[in-house]
Backbone bond lengths (Angstrom), bond angles and torsions (degrees), N, CA, C in turn:
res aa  C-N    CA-C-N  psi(-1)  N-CA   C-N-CA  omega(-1)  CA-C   N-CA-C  phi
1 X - - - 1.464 - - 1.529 109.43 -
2 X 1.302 111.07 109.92 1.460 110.11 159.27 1.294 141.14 -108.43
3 X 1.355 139.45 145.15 1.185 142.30 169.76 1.688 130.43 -153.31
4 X 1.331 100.45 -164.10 1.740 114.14 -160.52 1.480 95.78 -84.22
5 X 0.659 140.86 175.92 1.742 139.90 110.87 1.423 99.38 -158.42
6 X 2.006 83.36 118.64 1.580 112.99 155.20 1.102 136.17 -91.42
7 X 1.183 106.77 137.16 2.025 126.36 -158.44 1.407 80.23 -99.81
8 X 1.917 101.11 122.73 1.789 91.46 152.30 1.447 117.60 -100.69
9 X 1.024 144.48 157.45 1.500 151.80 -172.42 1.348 89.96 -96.37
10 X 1.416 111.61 148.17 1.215 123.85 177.55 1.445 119.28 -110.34
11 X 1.433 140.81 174.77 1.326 133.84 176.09 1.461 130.97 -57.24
12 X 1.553 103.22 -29.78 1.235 122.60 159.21 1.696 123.53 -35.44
13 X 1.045 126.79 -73.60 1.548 143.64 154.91 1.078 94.07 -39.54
14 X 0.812 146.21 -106.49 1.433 143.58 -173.91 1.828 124.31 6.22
15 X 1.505 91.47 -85.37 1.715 99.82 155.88 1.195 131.72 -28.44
16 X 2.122 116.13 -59.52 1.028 90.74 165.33 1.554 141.50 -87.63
17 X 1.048 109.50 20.44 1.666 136.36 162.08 1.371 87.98 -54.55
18 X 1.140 120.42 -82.84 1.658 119.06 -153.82 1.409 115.51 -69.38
19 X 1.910 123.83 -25.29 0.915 123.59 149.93 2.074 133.93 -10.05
20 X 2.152 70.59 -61.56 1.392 103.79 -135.44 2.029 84.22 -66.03
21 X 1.351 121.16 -33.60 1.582 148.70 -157.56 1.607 87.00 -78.76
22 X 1.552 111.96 -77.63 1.476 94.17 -172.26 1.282 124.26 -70.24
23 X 1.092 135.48 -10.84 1.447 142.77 174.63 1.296 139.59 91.71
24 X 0.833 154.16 179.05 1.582 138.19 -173.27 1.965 100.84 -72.14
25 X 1.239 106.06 151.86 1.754 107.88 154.55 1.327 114.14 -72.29
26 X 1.224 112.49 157.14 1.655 141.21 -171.02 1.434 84.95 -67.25
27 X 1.340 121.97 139.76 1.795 110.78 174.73 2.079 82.52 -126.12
28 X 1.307 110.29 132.06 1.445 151.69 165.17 1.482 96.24 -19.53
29 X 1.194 140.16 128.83 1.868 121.91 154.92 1.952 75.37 -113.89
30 X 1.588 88.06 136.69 1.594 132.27 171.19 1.760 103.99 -94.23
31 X 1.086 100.61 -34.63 1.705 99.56 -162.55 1.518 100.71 -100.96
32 X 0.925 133.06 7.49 1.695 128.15 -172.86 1.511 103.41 -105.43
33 X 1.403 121.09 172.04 1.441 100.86 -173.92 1.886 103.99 -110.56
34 X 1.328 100.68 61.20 1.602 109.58 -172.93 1.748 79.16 -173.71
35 X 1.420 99.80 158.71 1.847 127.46 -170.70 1.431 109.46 -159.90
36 X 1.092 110.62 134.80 1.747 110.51 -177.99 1.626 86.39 -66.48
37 X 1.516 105.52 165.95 1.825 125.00 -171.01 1.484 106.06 -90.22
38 X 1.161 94.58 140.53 1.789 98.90 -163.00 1.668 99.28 -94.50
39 X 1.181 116.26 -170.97 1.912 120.19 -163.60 1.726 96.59 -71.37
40 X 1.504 112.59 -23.39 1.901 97.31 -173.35 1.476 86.60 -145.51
41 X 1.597 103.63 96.82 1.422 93.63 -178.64 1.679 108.33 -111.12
42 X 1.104 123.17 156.14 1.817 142.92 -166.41 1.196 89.43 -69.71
43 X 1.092 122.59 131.39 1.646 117.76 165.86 1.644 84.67 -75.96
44 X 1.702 109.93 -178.66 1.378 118.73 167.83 1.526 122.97 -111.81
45 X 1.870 93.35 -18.72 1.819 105.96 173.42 1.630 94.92 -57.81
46 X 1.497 123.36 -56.60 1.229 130.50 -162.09 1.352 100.87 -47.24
47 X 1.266 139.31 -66.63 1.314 149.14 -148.47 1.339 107.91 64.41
48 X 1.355 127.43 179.15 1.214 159.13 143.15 1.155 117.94 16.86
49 X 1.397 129.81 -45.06 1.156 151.87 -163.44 1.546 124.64 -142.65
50 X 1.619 104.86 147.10 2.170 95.55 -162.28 1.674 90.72 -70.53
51 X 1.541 88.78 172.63 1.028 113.15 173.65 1.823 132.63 -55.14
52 X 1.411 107.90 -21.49 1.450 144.43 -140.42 1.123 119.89 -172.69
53 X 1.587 112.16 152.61 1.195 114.20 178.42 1.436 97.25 -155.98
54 X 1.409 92.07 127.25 1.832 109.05 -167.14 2.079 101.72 -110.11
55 X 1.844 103.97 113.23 1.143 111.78 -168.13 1.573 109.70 -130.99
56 X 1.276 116.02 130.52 1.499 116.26 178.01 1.401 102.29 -82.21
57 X 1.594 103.37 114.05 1.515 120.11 173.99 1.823 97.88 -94.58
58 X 1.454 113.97 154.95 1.685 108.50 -176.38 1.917 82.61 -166.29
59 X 1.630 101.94 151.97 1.187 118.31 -162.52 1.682 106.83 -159.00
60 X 1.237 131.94 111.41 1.242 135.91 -172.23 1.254 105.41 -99.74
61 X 1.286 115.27 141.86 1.541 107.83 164.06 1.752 110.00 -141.30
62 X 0.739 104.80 110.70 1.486 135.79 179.19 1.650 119.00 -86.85
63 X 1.699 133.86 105.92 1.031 132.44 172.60 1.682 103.09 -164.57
64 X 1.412 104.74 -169.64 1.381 106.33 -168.22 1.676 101.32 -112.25
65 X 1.017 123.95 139.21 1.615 114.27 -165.96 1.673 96.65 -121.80
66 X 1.487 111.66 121.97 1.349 106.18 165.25 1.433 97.73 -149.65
67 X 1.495 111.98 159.59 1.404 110.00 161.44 1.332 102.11 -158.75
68 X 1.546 105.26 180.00 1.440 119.74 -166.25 1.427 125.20 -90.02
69 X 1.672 106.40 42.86 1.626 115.88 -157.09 1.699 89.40 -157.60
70 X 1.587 94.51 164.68 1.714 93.88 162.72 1.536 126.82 -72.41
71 X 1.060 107.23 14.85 1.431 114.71 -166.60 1.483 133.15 -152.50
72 X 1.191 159.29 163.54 1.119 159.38 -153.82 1.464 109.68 175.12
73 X 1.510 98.74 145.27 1.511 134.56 174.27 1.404 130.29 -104.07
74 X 1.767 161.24 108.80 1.004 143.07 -160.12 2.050 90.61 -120.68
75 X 0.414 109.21 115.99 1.744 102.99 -173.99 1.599 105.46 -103.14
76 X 1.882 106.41 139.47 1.610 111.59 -173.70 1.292 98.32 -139.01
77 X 1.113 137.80 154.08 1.893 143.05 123.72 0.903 127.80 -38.50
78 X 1.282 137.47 123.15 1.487 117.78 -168.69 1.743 95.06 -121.97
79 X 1.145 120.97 28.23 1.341 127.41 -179.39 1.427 109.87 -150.91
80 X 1.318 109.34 23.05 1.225 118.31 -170.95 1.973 117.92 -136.97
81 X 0.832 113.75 93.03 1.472 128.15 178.51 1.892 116.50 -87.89
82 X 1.097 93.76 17.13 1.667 94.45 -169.73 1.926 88.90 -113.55
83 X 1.190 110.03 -53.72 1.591 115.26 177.14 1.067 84.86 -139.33
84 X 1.366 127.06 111.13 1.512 131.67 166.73 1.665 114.39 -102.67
85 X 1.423 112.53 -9.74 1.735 120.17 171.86 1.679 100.41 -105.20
86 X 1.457 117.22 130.53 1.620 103.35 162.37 1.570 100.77 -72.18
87 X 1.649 103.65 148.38 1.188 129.61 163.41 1.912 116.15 78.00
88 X 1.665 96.73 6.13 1.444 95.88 170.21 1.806 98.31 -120.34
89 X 1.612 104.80 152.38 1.384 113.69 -179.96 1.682 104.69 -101.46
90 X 1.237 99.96 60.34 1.755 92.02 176.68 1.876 92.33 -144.81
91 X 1.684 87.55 145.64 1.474 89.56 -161.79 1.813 83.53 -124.42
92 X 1.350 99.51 160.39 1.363 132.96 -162.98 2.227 102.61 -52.71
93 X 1.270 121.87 131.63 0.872 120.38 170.64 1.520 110.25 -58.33
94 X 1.666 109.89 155.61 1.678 109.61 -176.72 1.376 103.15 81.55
95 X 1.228 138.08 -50.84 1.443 120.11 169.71 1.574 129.77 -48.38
96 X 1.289 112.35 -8.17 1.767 101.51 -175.92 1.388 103.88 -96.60
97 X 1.590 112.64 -26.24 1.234 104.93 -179.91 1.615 111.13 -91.43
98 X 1.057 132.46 -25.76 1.427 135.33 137.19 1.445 125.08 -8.28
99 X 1.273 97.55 -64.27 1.488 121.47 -169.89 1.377 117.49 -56.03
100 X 1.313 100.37 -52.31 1.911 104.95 163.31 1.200 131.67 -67.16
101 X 1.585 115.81 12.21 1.256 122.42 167.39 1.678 128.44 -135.81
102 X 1.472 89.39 1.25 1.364 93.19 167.80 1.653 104.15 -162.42
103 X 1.614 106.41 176.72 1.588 113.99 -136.89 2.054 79.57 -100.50
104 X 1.354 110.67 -55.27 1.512 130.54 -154.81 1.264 116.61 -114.75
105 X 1.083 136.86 129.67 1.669 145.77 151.82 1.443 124.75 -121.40
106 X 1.830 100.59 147.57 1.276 88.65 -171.00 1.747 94.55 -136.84
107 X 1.382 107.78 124.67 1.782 109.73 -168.40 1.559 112.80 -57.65
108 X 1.166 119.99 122.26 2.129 113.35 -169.78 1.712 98.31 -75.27
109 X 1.745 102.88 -57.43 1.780 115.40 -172.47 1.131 103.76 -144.90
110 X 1.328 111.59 169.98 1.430 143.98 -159.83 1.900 104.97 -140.10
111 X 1.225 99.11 139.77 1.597 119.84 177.59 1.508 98.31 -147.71
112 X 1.625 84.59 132.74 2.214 96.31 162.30 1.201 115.69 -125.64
113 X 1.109 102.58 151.01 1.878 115.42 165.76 1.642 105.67 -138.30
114 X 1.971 97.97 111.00 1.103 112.28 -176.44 1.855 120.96 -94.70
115 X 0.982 112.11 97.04 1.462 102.09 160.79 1.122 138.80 -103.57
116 X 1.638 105.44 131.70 2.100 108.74 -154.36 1.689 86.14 -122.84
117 X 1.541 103.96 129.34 1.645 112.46 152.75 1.458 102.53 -104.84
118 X 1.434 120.33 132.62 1.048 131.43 150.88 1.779 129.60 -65.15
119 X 1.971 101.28 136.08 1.264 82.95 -166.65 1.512 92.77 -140.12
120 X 1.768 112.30 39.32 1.220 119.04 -157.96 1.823 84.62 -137.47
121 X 1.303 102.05 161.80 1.703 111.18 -175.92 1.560 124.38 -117.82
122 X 1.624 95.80 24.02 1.107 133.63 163.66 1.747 133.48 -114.37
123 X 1.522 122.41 173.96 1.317 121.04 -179.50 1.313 102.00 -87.61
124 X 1.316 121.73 165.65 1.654 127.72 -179.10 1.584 94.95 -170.10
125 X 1.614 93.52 145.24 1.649 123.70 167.64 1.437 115.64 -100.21
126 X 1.035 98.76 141.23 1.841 109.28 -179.36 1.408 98.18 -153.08
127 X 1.721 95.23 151.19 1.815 112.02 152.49 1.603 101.98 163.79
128 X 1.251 107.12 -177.40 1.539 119.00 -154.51 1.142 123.65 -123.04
129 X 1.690 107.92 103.30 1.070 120.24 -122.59 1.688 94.37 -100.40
130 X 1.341 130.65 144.17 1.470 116.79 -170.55 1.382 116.79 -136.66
131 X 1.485 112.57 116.09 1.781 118.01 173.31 1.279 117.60 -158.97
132 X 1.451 109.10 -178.28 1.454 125.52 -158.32 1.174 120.88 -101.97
133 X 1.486 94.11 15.33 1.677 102.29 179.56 1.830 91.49 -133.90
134 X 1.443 109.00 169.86 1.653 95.88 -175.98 2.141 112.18 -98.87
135 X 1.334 88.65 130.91 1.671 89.35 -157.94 1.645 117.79 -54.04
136 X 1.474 123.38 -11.99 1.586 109.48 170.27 1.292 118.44 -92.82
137 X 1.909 116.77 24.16 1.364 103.19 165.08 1.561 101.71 -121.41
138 X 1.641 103.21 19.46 1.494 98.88 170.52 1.643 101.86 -123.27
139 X 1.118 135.35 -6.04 1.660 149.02 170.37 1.470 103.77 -108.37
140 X 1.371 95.67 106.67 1.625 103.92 141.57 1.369 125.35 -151.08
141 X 0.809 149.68 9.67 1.170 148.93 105.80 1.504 154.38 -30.54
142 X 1.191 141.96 108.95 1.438 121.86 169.61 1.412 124.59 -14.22
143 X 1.478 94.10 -61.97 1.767 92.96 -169.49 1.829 119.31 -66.57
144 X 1.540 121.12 -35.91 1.072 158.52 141.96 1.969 113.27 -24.94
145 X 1.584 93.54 -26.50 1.630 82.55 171.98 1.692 88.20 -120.71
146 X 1.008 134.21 -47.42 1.947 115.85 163.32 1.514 115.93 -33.05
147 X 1.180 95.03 -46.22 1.737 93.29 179.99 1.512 121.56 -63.44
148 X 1.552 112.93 -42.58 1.661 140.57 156.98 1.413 100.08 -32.19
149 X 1.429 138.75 -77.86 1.515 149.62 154.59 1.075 118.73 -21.70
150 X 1.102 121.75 -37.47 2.031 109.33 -154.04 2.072 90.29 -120.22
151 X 1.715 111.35 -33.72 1.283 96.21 177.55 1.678 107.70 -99.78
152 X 1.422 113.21 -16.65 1.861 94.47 -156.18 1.628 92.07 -105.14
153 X 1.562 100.91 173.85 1.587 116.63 167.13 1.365 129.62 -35.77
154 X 1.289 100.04 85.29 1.576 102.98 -161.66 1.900 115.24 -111.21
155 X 1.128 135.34 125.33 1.145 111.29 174.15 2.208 103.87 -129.77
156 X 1.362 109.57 166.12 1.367 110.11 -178.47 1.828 109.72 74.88
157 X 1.653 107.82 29.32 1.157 100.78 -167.79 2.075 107.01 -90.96
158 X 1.366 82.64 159.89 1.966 73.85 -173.46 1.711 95.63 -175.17
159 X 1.087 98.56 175.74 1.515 115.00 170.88 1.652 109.65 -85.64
160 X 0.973 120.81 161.44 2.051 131.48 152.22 1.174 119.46 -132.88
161 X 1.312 123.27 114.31 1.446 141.22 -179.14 1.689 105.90 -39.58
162 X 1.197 105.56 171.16 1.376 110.93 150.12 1.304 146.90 -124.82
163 X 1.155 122.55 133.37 1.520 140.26 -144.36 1.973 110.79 -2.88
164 X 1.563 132.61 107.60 0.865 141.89 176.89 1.775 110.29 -134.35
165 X 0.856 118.53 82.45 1.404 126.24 -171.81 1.817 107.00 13.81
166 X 1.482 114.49 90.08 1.208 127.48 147.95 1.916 114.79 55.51
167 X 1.346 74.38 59.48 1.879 88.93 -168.69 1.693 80.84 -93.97
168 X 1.029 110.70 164.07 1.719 123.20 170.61 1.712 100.01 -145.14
169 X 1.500 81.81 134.11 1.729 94.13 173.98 1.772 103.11 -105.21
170 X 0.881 122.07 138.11 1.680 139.98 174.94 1.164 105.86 -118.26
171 X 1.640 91.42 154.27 1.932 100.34 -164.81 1.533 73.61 -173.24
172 X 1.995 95.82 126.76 1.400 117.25 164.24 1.386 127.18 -119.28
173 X 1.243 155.57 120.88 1.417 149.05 -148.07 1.512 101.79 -100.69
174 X 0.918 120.79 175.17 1.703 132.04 -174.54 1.750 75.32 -102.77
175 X 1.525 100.46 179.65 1.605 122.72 178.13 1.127 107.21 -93.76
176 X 1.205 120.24 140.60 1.418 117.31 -148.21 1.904 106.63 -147.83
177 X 1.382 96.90 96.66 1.556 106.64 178.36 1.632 124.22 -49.53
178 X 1.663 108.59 111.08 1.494 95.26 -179.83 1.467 140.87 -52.14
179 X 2.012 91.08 -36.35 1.644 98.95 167.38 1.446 122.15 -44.02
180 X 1.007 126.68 -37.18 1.267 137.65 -150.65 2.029 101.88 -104.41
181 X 1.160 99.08 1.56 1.349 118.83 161.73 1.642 117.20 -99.26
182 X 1.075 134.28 -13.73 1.174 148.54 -132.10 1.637 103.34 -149.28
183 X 1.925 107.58 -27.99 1.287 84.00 157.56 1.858 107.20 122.23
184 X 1.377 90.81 -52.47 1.518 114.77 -175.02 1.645 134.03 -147.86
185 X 1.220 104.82 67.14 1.271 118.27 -176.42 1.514 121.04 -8.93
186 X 1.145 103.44 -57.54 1.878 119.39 171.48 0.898 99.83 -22.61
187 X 1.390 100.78 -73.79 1.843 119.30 -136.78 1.397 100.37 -56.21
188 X 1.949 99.20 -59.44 1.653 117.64 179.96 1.581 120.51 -33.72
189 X 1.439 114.25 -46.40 1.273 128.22 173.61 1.391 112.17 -58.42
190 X 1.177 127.24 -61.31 1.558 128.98 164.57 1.068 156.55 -45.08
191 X 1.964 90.08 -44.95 1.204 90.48 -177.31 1.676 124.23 -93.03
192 X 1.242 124.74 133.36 1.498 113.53 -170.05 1.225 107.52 -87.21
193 X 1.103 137.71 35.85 1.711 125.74 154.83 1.530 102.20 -92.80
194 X 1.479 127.97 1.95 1.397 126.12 162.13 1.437 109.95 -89.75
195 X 1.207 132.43 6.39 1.720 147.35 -170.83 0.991 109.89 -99.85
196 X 0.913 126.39 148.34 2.217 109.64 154.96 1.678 87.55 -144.04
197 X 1.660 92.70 -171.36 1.128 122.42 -176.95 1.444 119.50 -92.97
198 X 1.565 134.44 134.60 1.598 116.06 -166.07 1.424 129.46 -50.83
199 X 1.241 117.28 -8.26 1.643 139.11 -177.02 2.080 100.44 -111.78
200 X 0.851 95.80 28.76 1.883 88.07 176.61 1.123 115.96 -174.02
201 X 1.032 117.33 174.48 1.794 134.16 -162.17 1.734 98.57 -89.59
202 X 1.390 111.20 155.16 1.390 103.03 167.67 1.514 93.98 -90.19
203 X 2.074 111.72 161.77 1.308 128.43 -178.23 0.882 109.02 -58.33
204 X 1.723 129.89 -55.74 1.455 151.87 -175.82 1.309 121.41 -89.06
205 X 1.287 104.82 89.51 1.785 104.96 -167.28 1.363 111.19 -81.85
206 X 1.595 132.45 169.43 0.963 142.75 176.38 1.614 110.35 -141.75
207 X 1.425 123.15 105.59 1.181 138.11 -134.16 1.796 89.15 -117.61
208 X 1.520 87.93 157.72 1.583 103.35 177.60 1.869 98.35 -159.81
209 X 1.730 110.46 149.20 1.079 90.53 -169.71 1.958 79.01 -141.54
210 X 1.705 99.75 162.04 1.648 91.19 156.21 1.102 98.04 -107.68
211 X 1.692 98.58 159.37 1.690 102.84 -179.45 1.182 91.93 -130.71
212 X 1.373 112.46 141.99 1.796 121.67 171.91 1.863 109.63 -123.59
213 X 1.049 115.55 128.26 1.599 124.47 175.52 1.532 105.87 -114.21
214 X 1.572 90.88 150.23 1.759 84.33 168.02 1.651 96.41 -97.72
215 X 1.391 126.12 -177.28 1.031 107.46 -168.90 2.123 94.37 -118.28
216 X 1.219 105.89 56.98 1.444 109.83 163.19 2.267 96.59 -176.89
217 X 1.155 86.17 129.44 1.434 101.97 -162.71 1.694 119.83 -49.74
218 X 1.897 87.57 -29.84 1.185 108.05 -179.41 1.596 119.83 -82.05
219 X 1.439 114.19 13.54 0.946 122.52 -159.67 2.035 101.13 -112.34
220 X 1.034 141.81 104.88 1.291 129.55 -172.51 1.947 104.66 -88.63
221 X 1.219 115.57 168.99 1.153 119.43 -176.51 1.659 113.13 -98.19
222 X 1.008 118.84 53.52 1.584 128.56 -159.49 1.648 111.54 -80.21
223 X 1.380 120.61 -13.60 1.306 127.46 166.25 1.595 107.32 -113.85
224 X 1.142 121.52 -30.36 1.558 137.41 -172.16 1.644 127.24 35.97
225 X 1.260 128.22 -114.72 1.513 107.70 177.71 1.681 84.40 -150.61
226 X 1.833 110.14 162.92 1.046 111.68 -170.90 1.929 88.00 -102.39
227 X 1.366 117.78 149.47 1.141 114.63 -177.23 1.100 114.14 -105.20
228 X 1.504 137.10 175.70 1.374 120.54 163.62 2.139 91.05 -161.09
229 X 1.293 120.13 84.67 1.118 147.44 -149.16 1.973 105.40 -95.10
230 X 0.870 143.92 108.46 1.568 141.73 -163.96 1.399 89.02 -143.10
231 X 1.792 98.97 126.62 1.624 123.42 -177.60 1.028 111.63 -136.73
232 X 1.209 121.92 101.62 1.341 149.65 -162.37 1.616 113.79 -87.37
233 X 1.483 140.00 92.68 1.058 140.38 -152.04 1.456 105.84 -129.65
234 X 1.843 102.83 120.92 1.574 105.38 172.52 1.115 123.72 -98.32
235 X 1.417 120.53 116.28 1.856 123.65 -140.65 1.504 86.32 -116.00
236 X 1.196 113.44 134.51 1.708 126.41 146.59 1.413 128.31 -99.78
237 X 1.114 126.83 117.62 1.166 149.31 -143.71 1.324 114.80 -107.41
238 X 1.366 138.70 115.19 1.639 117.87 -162.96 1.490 87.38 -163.49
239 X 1.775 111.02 177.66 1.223 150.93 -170.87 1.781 106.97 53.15
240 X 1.276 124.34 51.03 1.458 140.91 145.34 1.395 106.88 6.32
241 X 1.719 101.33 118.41 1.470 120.28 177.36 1.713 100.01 -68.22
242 X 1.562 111.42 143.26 1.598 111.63 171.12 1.533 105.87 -138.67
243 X 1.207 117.22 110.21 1.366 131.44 -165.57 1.684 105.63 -75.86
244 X 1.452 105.50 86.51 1.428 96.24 164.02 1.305 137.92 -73.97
């Protein structure tokens, strides 16, 4: 009597077939003074501490704006948290406690929320006007700051009534990237004359101004509007104090 008999192999054999092909895993040494890198590993350049520290700096400025023309200028830094208003000595909240922990900051964006009471018995234009050069050596004129409004980088723009018992107009901006004010993201990112030091101005400013018009030339701003101006600044914070 003759015959076959077939052996089936099972899955078992198999497996370690493929085992046997990819090879054992790397197994960990604990005791050596080196360890393969685990799923979230510390760099060691980094040390101890991040790289950065990302802080919402914000700065109100509140006064009554009038002058002896159809028009007016309030001038700010918008990359600047050390004196971020010309001609006021108050520096951006979040910077003092900042300051004791790091050497440099450099502002990423900017957000406003404008509130104007009218205190004039006329119509008026306003909004916030934004560039890379500083706006009262490119405005002087009436027509020159209408034109600033209606053609250049403007945000929070609107009308203001005239004088009706203490109406307030508000105007809020989206967040608003400086690079992208400036033109060239790269550069902005790189270059450190947009940086400063926690005690100073950056070299390379990036300016923002409000501008208010009356809306007839002949009209001067002699009561003008009371402002109440909030600049909202997202500061990055870097090169970490190390107390030797």
């Amino acid at each position: 009597m003759s015959g076959r008999i077939n052996i089936r192999r099972g899955r078992r054999g198999r497996g370690r077939q493929r085992r046997a092909r990819r090879g054992r895993p790397a197994q960990r040494i604990d005791n050596q003074l080196w360890s393969l890198p685990t799923k979230n590993p510390r760099s060691v350049e980094s040390g101890p501490f991040p790289n950065c520290l990302n802080v919402i700096c914000k700065t109100v400025y509140f006064a009554r704006v009038v002058a002896d023309s159809p028009f007016v200028l309030v001038e700010f830094r918008l990359n600047d948290v050390f004196l971020p208003y010309t001609g006021s000595p108050i520096s951006a909240s979040g910077l003092a406690g900042a300051s004791g922990m790091y050497d440099s900051y450099k502002v990423r964006s900017v957000r406003f929320r404008v509130s104007v009471v009218s205190n004039e018995e006329f119509v008026m234009s306003s909004g916030v006007f934004l560039r890379d050069a500083q706006p009262s050596t490119l405005i002087g004129t009436y027509q020159q700051a209408l034109s600033a409004l209606d053609n250049g980088p403007v945000t929070c723009r609107g009308t203001v009534g005239s004088l009706n018992g203490m109406s307030r107009y508000v105007r809020t901006s989206r967040n608003i990237p400086i690079s992208r004010l400036v033109g060239m993201p790269l550069m902005y990112d790189s270059d450190r004359d947009y940086a400063a030091l926690v005690d100073a101005s950056p070299n390379q400013i990036v300016w923002g101004a409000f501008i208010l018009c009356s809306d007839d030339i002949t009209q001067n701003l002699t009561n003008g509007v009371t402002l109440q101006l909030t600049m909202t600044q997202h500061t990055c914070f870097f090169s970490k104090k190390i107390n030797l």
